[in-house]
C-alpha positions as a Markdown table, in Angstrom:
| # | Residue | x | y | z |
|---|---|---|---|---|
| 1 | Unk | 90.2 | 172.2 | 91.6 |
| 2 | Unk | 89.3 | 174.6 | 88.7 |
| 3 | Unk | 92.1 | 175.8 | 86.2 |
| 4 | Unk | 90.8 | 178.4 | 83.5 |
| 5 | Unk | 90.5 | 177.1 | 79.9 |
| 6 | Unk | 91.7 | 180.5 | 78.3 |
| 7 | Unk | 94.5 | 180.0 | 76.9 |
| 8 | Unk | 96.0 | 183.8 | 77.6 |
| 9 | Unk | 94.6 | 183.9 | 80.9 |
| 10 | Unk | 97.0 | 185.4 | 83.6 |
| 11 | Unk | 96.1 | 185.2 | 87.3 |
| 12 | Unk | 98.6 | 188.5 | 87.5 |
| 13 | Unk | 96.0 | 190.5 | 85.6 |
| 14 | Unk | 93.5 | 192.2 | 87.5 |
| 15 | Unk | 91.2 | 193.1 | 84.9 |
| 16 | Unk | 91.3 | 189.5 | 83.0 |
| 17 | Unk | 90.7 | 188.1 | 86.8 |
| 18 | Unk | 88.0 | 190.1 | 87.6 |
| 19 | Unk | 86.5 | 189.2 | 84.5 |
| 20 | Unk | 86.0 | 185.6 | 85.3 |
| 21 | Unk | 82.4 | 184.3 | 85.8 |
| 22 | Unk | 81.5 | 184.0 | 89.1 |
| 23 | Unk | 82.0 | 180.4 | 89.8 |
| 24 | Unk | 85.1 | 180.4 | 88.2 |
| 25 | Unk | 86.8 | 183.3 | 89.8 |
| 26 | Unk | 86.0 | 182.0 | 93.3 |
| 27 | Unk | 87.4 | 178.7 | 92.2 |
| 28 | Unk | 90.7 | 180.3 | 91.1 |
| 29 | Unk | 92.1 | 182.6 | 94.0 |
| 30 | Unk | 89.2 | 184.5 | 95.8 |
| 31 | Unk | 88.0 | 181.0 | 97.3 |
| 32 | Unk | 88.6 | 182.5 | 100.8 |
| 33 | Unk | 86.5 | 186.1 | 100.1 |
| 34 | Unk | 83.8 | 183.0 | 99.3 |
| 35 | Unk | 84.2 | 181.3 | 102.3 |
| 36 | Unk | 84.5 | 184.4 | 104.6 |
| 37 | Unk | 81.3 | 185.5 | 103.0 |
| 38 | Unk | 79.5 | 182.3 | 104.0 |
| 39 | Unk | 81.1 | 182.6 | 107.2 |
| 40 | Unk | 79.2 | 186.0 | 107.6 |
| 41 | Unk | 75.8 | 184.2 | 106.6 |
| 42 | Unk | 75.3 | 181.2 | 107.6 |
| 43 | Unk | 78.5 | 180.4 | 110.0 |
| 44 | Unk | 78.2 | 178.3 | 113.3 |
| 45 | Unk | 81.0 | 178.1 | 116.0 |
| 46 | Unk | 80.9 | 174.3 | 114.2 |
| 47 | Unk | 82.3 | 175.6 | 110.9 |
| 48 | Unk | 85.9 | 175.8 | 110.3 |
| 49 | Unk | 87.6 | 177.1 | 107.0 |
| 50 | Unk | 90.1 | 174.5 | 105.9 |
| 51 | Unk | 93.0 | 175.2 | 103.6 |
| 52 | Unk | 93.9 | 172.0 | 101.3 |
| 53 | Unk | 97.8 | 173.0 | 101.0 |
| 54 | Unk | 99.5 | 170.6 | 98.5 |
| 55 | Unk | 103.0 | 169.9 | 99.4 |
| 56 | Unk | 106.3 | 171.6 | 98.5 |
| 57 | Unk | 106.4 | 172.0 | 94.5 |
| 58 | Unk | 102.5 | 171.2 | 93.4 |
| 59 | Unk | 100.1 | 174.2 | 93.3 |
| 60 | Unk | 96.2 | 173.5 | 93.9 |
| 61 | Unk | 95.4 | 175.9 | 97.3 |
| 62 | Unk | 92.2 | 175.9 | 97.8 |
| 63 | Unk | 89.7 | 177.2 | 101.3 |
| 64 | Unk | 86.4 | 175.7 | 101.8 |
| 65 | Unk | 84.1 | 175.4 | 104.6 |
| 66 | Unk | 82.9 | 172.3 | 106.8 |
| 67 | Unk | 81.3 | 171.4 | 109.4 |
| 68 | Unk | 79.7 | 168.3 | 110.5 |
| 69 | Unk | 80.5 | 165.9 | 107.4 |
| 70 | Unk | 79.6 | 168.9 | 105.0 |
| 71 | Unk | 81.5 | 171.4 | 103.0 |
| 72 | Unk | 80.8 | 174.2 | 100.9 |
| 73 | Unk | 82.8 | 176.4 | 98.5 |
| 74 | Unk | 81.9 | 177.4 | 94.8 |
| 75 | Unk | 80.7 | 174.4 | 93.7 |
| 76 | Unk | 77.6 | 174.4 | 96.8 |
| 77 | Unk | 77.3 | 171.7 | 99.4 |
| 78 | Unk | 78.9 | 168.2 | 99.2 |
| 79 | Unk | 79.6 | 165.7 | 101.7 |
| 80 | Unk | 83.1 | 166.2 | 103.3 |
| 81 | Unk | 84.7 | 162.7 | 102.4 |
| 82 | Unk | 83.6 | 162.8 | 98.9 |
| 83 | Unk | 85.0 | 166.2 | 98.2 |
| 84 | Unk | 88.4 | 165.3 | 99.5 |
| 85 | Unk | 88.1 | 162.2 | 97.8 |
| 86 | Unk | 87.4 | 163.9 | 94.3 |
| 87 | Unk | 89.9 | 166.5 | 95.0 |
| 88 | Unk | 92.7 | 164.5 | 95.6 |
| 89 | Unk | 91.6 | 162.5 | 92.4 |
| 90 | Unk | 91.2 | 165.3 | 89.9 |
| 91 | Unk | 94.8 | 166.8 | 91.7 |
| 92 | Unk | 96.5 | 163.4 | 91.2 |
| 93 | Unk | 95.0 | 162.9 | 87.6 |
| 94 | Unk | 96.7 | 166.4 | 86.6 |
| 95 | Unk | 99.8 | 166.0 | 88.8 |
| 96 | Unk | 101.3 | 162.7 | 89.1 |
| 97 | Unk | 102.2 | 162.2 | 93.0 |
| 98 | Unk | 100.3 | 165.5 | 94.1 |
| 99 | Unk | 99.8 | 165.4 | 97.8 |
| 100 | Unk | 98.3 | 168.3 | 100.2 |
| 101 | Unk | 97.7 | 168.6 | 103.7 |
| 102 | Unk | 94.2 | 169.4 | 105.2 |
| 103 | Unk | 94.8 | 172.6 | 107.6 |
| 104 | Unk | 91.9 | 174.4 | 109.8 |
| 105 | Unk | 92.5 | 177.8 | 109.4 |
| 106 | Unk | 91.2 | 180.6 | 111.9 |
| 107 | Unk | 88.3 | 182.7 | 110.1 |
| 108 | Unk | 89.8 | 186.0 | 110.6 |
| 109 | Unk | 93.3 | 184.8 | 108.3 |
| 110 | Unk | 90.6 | 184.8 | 105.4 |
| 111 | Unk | 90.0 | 188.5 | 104.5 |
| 112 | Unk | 93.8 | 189.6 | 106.1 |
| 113 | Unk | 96.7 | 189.1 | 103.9 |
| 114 | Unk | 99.2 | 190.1 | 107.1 |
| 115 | Unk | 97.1 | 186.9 | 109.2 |
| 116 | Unk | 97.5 | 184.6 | 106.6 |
| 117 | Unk | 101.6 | 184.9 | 105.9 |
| 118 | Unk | 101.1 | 183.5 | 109.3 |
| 119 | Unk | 101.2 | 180.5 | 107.8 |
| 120 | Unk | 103.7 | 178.7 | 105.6 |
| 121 | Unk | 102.9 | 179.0 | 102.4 |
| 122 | Unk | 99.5 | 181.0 | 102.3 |
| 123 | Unk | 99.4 | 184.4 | 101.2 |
| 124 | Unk | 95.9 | 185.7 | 100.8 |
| 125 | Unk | 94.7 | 189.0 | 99.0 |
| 126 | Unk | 92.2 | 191.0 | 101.2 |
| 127 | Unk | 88.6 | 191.5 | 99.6 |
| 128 | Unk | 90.0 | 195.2 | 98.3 |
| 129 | Unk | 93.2 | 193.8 | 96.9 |
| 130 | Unk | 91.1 | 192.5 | 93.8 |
| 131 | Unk | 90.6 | 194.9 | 90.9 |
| 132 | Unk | 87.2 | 195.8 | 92.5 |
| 133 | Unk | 85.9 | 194.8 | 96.3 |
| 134 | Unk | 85.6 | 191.1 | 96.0 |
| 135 | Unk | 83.0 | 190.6 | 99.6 |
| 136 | Unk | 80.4 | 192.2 | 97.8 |
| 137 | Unk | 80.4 | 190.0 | 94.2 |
| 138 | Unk | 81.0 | 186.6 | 97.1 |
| 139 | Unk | 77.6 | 187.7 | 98.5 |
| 140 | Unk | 75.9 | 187.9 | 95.5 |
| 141 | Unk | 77.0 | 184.9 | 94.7 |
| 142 | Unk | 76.1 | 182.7 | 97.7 |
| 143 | Unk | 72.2 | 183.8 | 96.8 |
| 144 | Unk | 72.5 | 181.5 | 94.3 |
| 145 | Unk | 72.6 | 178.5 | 97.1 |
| 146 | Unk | 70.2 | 177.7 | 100.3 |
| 147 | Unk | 71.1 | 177.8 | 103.5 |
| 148 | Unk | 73.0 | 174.8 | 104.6 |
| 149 | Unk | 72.1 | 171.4 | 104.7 |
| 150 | Unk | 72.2 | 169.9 | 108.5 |
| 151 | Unk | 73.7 | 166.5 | 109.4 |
| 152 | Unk | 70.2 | 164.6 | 108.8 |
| 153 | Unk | 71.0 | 161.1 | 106.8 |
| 154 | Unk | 67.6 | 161.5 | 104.3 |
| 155 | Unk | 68.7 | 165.1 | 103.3 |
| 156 | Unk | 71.1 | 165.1 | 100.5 |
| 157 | Unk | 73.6 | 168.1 | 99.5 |
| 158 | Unk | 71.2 | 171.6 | 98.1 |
| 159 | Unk | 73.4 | 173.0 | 95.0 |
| 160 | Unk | 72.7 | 176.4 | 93.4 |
């Protein structure tokens, strides 16, 4: 869970979102154009997006990828359980009694705001819907990574 340290940042403003470096403007909001993207790469029928959806009244959304006991999103490769586990740390240390469920998602609700109000909760912006096309600036940023690590106990997690 990232949360921008500019103190007049405004998710509502395209130009100030856009703006964001890389890593932190696919942690805050185009997560999913990310995870599509890697989708598009790398993806196996094994991978499944997952949607961490904190319960009513806490905010903290966030879509990753995982498979096996990996995951990915903007922070690289990390092993499932651990991930959750910090996750649901950092939320709880910012959010006293923050709780989310863990929801598979299918991979075409990622890049289709109309798919995703499918589900309670989750409203998505398309890879247009950003200031500039965000699919483009997610695969540029997945170079910085290798492929993905397979479920081999003496390989650890690559990070870019």
């Amino acid at each position: 869970m990232y949360q921008p340290r500019t103190p007049t940042y405004r998710k509502s403003d395209p130009v100030m979102r856009w703006n964001l470096p890389d890593r932190v403007f696919f942690a805050c909001g185009a997560c999913h154009i990310l995870a599509h993207a890697f989708l598009m790469r790398y993806g196996t029928d094994d991978m499944t997006p997952l949607w961490l959806h904190p319960h009513a009244g806490f905010t903290g959304n966030h879509i990753l990828i995982a498979w096996d006991s990996w995951v990915f999103d903007y922070h690289g490769y990390c092993h499932r359980q651990k991930f959750i586990d910090h996750y649901f740390l950092r939320a709880r240390q910012r959010w006293a009694g923050w709780d989310a469920e863990i929801k598979p998602l299918p991979r075409d609700v990622l890049i289709s705001e109309e798919k995703s109000r499918q589900f309670d909760g989750l409203r998505l912006r398309e890879p247009k819907q950003f200031l500039h096309d965000a699919l483009p600036r997610a695969e540029r940023f997945l170079d910085r990574f290798t492929p993905p690590p397979t479920n081999h106990p003496h390989l650890k997690p690559h990070q870019g």
